[in-house]
N, C-alpha and C positions, 0 to 999 in steps of 0.2 A: 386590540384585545382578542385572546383567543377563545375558542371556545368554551375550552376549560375552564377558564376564569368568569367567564358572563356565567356559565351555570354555578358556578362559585359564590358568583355576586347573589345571584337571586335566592342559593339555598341558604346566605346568611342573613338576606334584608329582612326589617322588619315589617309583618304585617300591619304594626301601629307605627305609623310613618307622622304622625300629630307630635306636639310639642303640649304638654299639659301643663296649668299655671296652679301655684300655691293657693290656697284661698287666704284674705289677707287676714280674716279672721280665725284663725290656725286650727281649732278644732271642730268638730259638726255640730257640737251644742253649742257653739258661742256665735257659730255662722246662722243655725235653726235661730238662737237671741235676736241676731242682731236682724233675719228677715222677716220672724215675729214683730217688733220695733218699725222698720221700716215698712209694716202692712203689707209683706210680699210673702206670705208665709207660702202659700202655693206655689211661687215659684222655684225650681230644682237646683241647686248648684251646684254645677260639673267640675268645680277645681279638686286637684286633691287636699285632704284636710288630713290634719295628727292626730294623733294616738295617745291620750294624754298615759304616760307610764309613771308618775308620780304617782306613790303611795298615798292613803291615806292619813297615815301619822307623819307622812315630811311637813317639814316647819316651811312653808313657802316665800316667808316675811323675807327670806335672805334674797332672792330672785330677782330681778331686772323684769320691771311691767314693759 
């Protein structure tokens, strides 16, 4: 490898070099529920969570629980 290319490598790597996991409970209110429930309300959870972008007025009855 030349030089060129290692300073190459390192001005494209990234500085978050981690692998981040879904949280299994998909948004932050349902995750806050379910550590509320489970009495771990204090503890933080690092995964990333959705963004709920349904409207208020969608009819949700059609969806897949």
């Amino acid at each position: 490898m030349t030089t060129v290319e290692k300073l190459e490598l390192e001005h494209f790597k990234s500085a978050k070099s981690h692998v981040q996991e879904y949280c299994p409970n998909g948004t932050k209110i349902d995750c806050c529920r379910d550590l509320i429930e489970r009495g771990m309300l204090q503890k933080k959870c690092d995964k990333i969570h959705f963004k709920r972008i349904i409207k208020p007025h969608t009819d949700c009855n059609h969806f897949e629980k």
